[in-house]
C-alpha positions in Angstrom: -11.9 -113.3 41.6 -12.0 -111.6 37.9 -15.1 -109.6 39.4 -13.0 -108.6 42.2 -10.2 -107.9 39.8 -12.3 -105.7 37.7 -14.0 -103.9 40.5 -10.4 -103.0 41.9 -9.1 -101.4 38.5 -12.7 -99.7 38.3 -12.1 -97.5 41.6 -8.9 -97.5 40.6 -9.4 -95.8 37.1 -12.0 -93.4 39.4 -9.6 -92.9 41.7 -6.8 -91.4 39.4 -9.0 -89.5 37.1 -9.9 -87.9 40.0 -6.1 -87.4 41.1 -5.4 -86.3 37.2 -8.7 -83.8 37.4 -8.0 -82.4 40.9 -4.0 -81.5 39.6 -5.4 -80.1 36.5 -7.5 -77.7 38.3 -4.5 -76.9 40.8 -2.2 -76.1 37.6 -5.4 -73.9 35.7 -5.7 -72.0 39.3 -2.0 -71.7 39.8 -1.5 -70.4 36.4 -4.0 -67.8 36.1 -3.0 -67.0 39.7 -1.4 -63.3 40.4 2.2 -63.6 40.8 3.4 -61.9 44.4 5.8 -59.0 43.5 8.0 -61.2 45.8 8.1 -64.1 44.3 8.9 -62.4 40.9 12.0 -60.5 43.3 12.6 -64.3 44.4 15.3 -63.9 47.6 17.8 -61.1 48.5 19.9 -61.0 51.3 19.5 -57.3 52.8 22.9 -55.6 52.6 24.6 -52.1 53.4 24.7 -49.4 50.8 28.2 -48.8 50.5 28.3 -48.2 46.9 30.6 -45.3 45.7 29.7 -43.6 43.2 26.3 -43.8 44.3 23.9 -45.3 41.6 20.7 -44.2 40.7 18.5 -46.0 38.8 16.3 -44.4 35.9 13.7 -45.6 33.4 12.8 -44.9 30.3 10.5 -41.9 30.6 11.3 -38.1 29.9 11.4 -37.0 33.1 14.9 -38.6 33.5 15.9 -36.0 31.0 16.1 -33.4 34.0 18.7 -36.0 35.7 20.5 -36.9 31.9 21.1 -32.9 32.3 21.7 -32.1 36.0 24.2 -35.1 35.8 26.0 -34.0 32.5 25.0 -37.7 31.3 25.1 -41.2 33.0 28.2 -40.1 35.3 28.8 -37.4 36.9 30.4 -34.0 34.9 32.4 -31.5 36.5 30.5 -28.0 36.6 27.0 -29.4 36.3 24.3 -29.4 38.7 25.2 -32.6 40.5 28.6 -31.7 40.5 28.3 -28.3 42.3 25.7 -30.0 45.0 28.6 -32.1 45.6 27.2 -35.1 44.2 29.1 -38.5 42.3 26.2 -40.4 40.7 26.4 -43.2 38.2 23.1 -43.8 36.5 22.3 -47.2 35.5 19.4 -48.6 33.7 16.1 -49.7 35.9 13.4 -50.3 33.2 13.7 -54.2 35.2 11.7 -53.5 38.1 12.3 -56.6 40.0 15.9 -56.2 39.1 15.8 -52.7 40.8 14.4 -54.0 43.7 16.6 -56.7 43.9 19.6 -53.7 43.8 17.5 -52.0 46.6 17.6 -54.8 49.1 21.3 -56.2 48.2 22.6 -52.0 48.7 23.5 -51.7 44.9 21.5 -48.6 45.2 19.7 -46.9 47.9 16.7 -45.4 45.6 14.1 -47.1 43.7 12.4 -44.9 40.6 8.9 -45.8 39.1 5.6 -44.9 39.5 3.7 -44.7 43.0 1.8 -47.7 42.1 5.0 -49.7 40.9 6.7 -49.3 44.2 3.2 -50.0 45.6 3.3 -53.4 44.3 6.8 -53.8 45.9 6.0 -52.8 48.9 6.2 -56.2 50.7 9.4 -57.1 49.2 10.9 -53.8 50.6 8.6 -53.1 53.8 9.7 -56.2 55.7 13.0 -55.2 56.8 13.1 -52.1 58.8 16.2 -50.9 56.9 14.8 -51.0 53.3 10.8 -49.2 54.1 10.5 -47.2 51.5 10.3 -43.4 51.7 8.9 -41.9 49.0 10.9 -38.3 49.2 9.9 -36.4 45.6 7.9 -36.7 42.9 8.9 -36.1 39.4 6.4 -35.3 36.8 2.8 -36.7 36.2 2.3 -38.5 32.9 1.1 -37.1 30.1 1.7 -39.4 27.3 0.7 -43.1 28.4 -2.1 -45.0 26.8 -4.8 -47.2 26.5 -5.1 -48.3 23.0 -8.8 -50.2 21.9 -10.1 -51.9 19.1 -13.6 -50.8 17.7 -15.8 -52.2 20.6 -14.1 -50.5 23.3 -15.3 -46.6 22.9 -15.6 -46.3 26.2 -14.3 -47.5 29.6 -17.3 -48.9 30.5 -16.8 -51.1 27.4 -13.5 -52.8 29.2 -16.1 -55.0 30.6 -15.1 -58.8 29.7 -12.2 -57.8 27.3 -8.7 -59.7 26.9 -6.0 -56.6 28.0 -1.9 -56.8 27.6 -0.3 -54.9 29.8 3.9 -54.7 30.8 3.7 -56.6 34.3 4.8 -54.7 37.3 4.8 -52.0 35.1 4.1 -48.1 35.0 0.1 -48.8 32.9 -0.8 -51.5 36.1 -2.3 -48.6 38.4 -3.8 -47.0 35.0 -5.3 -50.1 34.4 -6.6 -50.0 38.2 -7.8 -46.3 37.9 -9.5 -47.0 34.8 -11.7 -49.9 36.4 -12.4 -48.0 39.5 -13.9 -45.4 37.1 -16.2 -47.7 35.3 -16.8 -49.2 38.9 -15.8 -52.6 37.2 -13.2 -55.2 39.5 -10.1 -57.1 37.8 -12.1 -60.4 37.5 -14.3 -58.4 34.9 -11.0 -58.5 32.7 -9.1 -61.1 31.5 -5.4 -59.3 32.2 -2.7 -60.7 30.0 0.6 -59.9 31.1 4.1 -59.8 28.9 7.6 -59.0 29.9 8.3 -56.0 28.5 7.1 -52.2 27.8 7.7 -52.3 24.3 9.3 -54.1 21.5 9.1 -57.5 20.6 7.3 -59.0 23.9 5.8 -55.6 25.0 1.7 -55.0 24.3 1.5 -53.3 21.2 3.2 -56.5 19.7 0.7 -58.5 21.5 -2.8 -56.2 20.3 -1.3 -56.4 17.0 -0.7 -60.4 16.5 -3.0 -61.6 18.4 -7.4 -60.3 17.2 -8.9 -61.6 20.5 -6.9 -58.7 22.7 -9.3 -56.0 23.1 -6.8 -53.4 24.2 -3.5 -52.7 25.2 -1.5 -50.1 27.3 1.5 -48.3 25.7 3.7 -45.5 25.3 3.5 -42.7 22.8 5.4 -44.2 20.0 3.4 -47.7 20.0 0.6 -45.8 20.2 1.2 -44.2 16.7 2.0 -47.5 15.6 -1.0 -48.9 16.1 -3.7 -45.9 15.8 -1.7 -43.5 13.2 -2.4 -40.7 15.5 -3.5 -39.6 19.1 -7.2 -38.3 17.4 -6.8 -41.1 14.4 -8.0 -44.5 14.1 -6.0 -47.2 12.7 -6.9 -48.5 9.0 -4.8 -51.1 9.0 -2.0 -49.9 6.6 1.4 -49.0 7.4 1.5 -50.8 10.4 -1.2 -49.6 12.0 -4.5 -52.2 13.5 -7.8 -51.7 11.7 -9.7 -49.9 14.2 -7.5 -49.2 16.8 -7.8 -45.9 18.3 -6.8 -44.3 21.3 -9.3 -44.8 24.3 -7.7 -43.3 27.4 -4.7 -41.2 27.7 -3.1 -40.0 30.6 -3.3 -36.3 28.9 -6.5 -36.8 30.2 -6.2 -39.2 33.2 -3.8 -37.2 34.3 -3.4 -37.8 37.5 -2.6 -41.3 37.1 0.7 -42.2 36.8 3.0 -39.9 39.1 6.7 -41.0 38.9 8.4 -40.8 42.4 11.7 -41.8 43.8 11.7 -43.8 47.1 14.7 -44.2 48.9 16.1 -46.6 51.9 15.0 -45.5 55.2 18.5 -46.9 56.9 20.1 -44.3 54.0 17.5 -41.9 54.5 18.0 -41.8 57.5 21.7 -41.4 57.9 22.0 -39.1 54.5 19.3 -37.1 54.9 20.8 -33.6 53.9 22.6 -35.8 51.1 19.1 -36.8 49.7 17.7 -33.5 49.9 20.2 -32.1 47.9 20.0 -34.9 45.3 17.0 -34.1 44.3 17.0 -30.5 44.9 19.6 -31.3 41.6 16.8 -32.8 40.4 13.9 -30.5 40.6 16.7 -27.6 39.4 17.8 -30.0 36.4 14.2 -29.9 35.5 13.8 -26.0 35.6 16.5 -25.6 33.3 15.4 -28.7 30.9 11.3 -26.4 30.6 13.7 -23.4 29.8 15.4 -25.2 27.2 12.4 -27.0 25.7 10.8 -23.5 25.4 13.5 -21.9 23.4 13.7 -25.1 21.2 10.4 -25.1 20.1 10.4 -21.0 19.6 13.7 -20.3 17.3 16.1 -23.5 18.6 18.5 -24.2 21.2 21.8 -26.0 21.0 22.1 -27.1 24.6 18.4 -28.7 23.6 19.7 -30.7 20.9 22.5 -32.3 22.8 20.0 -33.4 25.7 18.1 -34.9 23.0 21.2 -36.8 21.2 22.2 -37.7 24.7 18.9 -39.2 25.5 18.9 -41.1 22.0 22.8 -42.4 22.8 21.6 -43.8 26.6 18.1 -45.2 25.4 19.6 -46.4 22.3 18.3 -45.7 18.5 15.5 -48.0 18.4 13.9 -46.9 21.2 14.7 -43.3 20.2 15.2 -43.1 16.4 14.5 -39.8 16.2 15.4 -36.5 18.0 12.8 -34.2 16.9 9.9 -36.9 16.9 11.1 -39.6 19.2 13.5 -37.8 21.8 11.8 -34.3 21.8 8.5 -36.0 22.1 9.7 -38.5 25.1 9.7 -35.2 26.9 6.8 -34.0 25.9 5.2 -36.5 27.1 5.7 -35.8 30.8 4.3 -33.1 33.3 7.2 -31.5 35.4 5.8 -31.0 38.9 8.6 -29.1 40.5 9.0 -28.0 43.7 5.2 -26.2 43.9 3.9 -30.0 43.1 5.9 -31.4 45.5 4.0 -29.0 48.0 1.1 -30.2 46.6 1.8 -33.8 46.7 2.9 -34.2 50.1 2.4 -31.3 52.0 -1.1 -29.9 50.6 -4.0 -31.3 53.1 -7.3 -30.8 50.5 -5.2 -33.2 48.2 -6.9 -36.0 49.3 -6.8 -38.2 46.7 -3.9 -36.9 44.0 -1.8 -36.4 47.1 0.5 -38.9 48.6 -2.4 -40.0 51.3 -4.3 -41.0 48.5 -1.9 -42.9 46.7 -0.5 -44.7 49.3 -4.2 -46.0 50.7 -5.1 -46.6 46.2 -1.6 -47.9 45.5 -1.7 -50.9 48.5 -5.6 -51.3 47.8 -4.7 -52.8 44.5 -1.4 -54.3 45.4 -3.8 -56.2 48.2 -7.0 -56.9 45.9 -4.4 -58.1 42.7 -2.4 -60.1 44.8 0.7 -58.6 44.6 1.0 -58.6 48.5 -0.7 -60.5 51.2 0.3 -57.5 53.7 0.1 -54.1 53.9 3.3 -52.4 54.2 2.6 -48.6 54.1 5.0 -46.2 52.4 6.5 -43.7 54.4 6.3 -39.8 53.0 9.0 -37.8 52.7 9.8 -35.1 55.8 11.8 -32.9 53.3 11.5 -29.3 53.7 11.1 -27.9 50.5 11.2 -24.5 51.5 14.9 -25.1 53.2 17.9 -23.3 51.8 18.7 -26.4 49.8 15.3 -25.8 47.4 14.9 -21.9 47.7 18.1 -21.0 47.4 19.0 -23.3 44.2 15.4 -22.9 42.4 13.9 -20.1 40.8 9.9 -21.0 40.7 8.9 -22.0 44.2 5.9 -21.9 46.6 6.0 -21.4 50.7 2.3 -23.2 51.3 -0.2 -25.0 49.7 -2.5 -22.1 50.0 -0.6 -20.1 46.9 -0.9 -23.1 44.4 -2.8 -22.5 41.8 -6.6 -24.0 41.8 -7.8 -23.0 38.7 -6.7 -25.3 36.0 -9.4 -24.8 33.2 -10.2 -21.9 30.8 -13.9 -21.6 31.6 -15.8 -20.2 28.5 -13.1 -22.4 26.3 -14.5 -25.7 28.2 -18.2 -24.7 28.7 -17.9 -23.2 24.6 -16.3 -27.0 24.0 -18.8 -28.8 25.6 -22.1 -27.0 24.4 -21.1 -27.3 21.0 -20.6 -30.7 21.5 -24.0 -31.1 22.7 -25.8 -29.0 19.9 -23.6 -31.2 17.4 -24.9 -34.6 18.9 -21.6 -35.4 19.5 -21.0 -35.5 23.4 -21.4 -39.0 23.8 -18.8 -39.8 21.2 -16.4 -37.3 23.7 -18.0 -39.4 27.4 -15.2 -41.6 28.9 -18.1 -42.9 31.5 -21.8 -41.4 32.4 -23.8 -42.0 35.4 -27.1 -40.4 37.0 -29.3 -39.6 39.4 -33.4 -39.4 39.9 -34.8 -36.8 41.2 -38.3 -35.9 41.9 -41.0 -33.8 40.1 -40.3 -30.2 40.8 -37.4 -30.4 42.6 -34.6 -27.7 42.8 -32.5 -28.9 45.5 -29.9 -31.8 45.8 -28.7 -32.7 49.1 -25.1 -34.7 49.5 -26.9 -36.7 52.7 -28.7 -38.1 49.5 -26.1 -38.0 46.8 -23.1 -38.7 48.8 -22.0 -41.3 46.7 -22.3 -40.0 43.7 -21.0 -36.4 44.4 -17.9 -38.7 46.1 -17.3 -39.8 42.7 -17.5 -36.9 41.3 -14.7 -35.1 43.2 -12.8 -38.2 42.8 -13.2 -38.4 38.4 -12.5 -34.4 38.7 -9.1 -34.8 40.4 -7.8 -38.3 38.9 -9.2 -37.0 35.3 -7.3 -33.2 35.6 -7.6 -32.6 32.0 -11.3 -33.8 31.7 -14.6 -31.9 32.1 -17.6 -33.0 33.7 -20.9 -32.2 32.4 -23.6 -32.1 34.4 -26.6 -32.8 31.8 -30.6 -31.9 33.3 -32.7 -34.0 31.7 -36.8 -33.5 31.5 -39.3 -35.4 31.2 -41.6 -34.7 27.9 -44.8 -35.9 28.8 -45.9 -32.0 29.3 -44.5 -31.1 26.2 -46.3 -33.7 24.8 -49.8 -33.8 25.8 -49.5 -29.6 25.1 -48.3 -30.7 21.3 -51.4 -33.1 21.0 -53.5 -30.4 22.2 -52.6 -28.2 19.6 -51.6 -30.0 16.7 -55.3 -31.2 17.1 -56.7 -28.2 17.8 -55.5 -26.8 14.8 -56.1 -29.3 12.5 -52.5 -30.0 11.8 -52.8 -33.6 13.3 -54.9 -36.0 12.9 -56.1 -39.1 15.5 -57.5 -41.9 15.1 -58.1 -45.2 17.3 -59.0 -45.0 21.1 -57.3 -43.9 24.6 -54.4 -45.7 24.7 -54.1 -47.1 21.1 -54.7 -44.0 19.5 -52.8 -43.5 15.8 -51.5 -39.7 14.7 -51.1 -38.5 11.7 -49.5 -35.3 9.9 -50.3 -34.1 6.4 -51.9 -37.6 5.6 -48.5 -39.6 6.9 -48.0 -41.4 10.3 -47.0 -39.5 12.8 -45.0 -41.0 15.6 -44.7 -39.5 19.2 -41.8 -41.6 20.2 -39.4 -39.9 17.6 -38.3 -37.3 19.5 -35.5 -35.5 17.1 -38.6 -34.7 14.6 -40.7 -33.5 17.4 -37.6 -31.1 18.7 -37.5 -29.8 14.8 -41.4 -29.3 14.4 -41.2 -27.9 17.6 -38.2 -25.1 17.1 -40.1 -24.2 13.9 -43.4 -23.7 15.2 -45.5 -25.7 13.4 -47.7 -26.4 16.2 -47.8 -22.9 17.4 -50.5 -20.1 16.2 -50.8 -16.6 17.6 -54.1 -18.3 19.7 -51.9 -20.9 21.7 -51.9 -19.8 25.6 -49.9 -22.7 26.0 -47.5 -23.4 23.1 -45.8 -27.0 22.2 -42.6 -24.7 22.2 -42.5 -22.3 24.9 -43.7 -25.7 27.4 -40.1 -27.4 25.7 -37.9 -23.8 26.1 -39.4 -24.2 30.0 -38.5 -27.2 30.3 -34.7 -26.8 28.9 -34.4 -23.7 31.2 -35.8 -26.3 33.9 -33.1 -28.4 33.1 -30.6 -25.7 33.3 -31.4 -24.7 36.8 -31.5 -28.3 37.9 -27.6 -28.6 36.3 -26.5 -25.6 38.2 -27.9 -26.7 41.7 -26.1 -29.8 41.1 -22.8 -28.4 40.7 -23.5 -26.1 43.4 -24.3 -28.7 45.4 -21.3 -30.9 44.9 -18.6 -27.4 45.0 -20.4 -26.8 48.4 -19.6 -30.4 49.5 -16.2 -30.7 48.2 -14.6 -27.4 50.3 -16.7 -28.9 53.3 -14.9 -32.1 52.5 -11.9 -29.9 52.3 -11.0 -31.4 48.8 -9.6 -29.8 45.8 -12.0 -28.9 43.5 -12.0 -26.6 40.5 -15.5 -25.1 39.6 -14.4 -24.6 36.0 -13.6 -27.9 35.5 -18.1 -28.8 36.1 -20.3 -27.8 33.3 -24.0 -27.5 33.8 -25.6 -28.6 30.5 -29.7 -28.1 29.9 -30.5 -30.8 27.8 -34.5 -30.2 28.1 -36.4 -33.4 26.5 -34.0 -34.0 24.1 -32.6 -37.3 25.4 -35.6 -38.9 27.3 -35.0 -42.4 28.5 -38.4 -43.5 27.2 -39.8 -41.2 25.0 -43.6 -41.5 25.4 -43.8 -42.2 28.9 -47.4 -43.7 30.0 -47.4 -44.1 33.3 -46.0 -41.7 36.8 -43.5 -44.4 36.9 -41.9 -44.2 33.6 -41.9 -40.2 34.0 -39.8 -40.8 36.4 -37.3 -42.5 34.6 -36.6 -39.2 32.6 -36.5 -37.0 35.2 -33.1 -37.5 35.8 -29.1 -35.4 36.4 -26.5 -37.3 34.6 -22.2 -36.6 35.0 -21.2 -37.5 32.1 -17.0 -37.5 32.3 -15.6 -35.1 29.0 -12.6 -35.5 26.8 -11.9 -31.9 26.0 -9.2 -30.0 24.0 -6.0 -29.1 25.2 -6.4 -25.9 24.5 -9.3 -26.3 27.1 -6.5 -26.4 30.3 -4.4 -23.4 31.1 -0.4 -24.2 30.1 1.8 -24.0 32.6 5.3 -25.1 33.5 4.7 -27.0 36.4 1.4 -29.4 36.9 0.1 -29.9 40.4 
């Protein structure tokens, strides 16, 4: 019986560790589970719009100073923009996504502002119901001034690879994040994401990164990113505030076609309001014409009217998010890219805008909502069928465009990025400038490159040139130095200047009675350039074989962008030539420096895109950024 007993409370004591280790694994799971955007929205019963005045939601981003000013602040003044278009807004804040959608569906508001991607992750909770799909009917601005801030071992967005991240969830940085691992080719299980509540402040990232040592990095706005680095081009030493080693590893002044801010609207409302929408945000686009105009004579000799955007800004956002006009409000501006009505063109109307265009963010934008969870369906955004060359827009705006063939393609200032970009490469210090790098082989001799063969990569190319506006590509030829080489041991022996010792394959060089390696090639490159090999007898010279084979790589660089421009207008897909910069690196960075066999030749016979932070002074100005 006591066997019995004891046999019994054995599978017993089995039987609920197994129970306690099965629930334990549920509750791990189920907390590092993605949240559905749903769930977070938790249940609203769809309702009319019937509010009066209308509300319109707006965020903390500078593009809202264009609506602060078209409205005459967060109601609508008589004599302003809104007010003559007929309009009676009340703005109301929306930096509580979930809470604006939960407005959306319960008819507080018909319009939802954020980012593409932020609506993107919302679109299940608003595409269900017939009356609330979402049509996304203008965009605002791009960003310009959102980050990714590192600490020392993340240079690079390869180096993302395994780090801790805080990000704002269901915020604006969430389809950054997403662009930035599709760069690097890298998924979200090769990052631990840690999510907080908020953009900034207390429970936003930058708190986060700088309390806690085992984040990696963090996305934030411009004045965190201060915080924490000192400076967009500084690294953070640790004093006054900043994190020791912090610097600034992404911004979307470079990933600039990241982030695009849109308002979506109701399609019941849209619908029935449709001329009412149109000139909402032909208020908009004219609010932001006026606001450019403004900032210009501001920064030239002043501007009243400026000044009292900016103290409005500072009254709705409140002084510690704005404690400053000239740094803080001024700079909030700043920080965004007004599109206008050309980029809206370009956006939705412009068919070689394949992937900065609203196809491509709607098919990117409910990729990642799918692949993070944030959905279990797809529920496709709907584009806006506004005319923006009706009455409405042309009438009311002073810079517009009739069709996507007069937009500007020409972004870059071609002998400022290629100047940029060689000097870079003479000064060693292009990699410290590469976001990501990536090659391809290619065989001895060869002077051609086919996209049937380099599809992929010349797809990825296209795709890093338009999500990465205000970057360069450099297309570095590489050679192979085994030539160069066996032409240097040729002569340095035949001349005396070296010496050998040893046999075939284990021989020993010397050079003025000192070891002499062959595998150090930044001494061979400077023996080389001054000739120490060469006499006036040398047919073949160590340095005219090297100056051939940098020319060689030259000519291999320009068939490779050749190549890829070719393929892109086949592809019909926007492309700037000035934007792709051949770079002849010769022998200078060989993979394996003394090759011995065909195989490891090979290995430095190679074209590698290498993807280039570059000045702004490298990208044309302009008022509007499309």
């Amino acid at each position: 019986m006591k066997r019995n007993f004891r046999l019994a409370c054995k599978q017993f004591s089995k039987c609920t560790l197994f129970c306690l280790m099965t629930l334990l694994i549920f509750l791990v799971l189920h907390a590092n589970a993605q949240e559905r955007f749903s769930e977070a929205v938790g249940p609203v019963t769809v309702q009319e719009v019937s509010a009066t005045p209308l509300v319109v939601p707006y965020i903390t981003w500078g593009g809202e100073a264009a609506l602060f000013h078209a409205n005459g602040g967060l109601t609508t003044r008589p004599g302003t923009i809104m007010a003559e278009l007929g309009m009676n807004l009340k703005l109301v804040p929306g930096d509580n996504f979930q809470q604006q959608v939960r407005d959306y569906l319960s008819g507080k508001s018909p319009f939802l502002r954020g980012t593409f991607r932020m609506i993107a992750q919302a679109s299940e909770a608003v595409g269900k119901d017939a009356r609330t799909k979402p049509v996304v009917f203008g965009q605002l601005t791009w960003s310009a001034g959102d980050h990714f801030v590192g600490r020392s071992n993340i240079r690079k967005i390869s180096d993302l690879r395994g780090k801790k991240i805080a990000i704002q969830k269901g915020g604006p940085h969430v389809g950054m994040l997403y662009d930035m691992l599709k760069t690097a080719r890298l998924s979200k299980s090769n990052v631990e994401i840690v999510w907080v509540d908020e953009l900034t402040g207390a429970n936003g990232p930058a708190e986060r990164f700088r309390n806690d040592a085992t984040i990696g990095g963090c996305f934030v706005i411009t004045p965190d990113m201060i915080g924490l680095t000192g400076g967009p081009e500084n690294t953070g030493t640790g004093a006054e505030g900043t994190v020791k080693g912090a610097s600034v590893v992404v911004s979307t002044a470079t990933l600039s076609r990241s982030i695009a801010d849109v308002y979506a609207c109701r399609k019941d409302f849209y619908d029935a309001y449709k001329p009412f929408v149109e000139r909402f945000f032909a208020g908009y686009l004219k609010g932001a014409e006026e606001v450019i105009a403004l900032k210009k004579a501001y920064e030239t000799s002043g501007s009243e009217k400026y000044t009292q955007l900016l103290t409005t800004m500072q009254n709705i956002y409140g002084k510690e998010v704005l404690p400053t006009l000239e740094e803080d409000a001024h700079g909030l501006i700043a920080d965004c890219t007004f599109v206008g009505q050309p980029g809206n063109i370009a956006f939705f109307n412009d068919p070689s805008n394949t992937i900065s265009g609203f196809e491509g963010f709607n098919k990117a934008g409910l990729d990642m909502a799918v692949n993070w969870g944030f959905v279990r369906q797809r529920y496709a955004l709907i584009p806006s069928d506004l005319n923006f060359n009706s009455p409405t827009f042309k009438n009311l705006l002073t810079t517009t465009v009739t069709a996507p063939a007069q937009l500007k393609q020409t972004r870059f200032k071609k002998e400022t990025v290629r100047a940029e970009i060689e000097s870079f490469n003479e000064d060693a210090v292009l990699d410290e400038k590469t976001l990501i790098s990536f090659t391809i082989q290619f065989d001895a001799n060869q002077d051609t490159f086919s996209d049937a063969k380099y599809r992929e990569e010349f797809d990825r190319v296209v795709e890093l040139a338009s999500k990465y506006g205000n970057a360069a590509i450099a297309i570095k030829g590489h050679s192979d130095p085994s030539r160069t080489l066996s032409v240097l041991v040729k002569t340095g022996l035949q001349t005396g200047i070296l010496k050998r010792t040893g046999t075939r394959g284990n021989y020993k060089y010397f050079m003025e009675g000192k070891p002499f390696s062959l595998e150090n090639t930044a001494n061979l490159i400077r023996l080389i350039q001054q000739k120490k090999f060469d006499n006036d007898s040398n047919v073949e010279s160590p340095y005219r074989v090297m100056r051939a084979a940098l020319k060689l790589s030259e000519q291999r660089g320009q068939a490779v962008k050749a190549s890829i421009i070719s393929y892109a207008r086949r592809k019909n897909a926007r492309i700037d030539p000035d934007q792709i910069v051949p770079v002849g690196v010769g022998i200078k960075e060989p993979v394996i420096a003394k090759p011995t066999s065909p195989s490891e030749a090979a290995e430095n016979r190679r074209v590698e895109f290498a993807l280039i932070k570059v000045s702004a002074e490298a990208v044309a100005v302009s008022d509007f950024d499309f």
